[in-house]
C-alpha positions in Angstrom: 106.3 102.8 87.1 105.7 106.8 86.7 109.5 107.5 86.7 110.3 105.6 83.8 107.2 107.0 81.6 109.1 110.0 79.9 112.6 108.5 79.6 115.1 109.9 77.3 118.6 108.5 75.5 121.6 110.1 76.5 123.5 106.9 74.2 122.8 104.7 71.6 124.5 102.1 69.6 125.8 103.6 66.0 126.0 100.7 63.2 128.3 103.4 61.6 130.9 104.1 64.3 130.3 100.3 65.5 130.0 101.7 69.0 127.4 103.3 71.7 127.3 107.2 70.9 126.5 110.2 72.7 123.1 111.3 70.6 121.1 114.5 70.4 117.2 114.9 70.0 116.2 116.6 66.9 112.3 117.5 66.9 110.7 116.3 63.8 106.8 116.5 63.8 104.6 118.4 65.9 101.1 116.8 65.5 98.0 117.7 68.3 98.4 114.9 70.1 101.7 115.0 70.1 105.2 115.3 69.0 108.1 113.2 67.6 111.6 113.2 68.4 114.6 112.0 66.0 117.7 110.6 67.7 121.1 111.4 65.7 124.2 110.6 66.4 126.7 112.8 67.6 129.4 111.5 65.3 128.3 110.7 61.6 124.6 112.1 62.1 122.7 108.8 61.9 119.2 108.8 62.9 119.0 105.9 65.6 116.2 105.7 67.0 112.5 107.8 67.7 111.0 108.9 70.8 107.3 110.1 71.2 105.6 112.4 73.2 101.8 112.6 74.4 100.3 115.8 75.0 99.7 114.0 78.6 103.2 113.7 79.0 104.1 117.1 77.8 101.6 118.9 80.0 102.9 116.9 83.3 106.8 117.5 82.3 105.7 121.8 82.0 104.0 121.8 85.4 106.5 119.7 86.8 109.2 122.2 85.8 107.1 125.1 87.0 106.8 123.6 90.8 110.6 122.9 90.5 111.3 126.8 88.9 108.9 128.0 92.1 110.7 125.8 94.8 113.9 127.5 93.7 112.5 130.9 93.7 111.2 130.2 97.1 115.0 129.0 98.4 114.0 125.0 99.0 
């Protein structure tokens, strides 16, 4: 299914704090065809997890935002 193609964490489990925690993204490489993301915990900083990017998906997510930033402009 397309929507779940570019999902993102907003929680994951923290062996450190022994529960689920909010996490950040934290950009760690930025290679041509693509990029990769770090997840750290919000509490103690733990890296928990990765999350890559294509340049197919980045390009998509860009002119996605762009029709959404000219369907606002235009009142919709």
């Amino acid at each position: 299914m397309q929507q779940f193609e570019s999902l993102r964490a907003s929680s994951l489990y923290c062996k450190k704090c022994s529960t689920a925690m909010p996490v950040r993204e934290k950009l760690l490489l930025v290679l041509p065809d693509k990029e990769i993301y770090d997840y750290l915990c919000t509490g103690c900083a733990s890296s928990l997890g990765q999350r890559e990017v294509t340049a197919g998906e980045l390009m998509m997510s860009r002119a996605q935002m762009a029709r959404q930033a000219a369907t606002s402009r235009l009142g919709f």
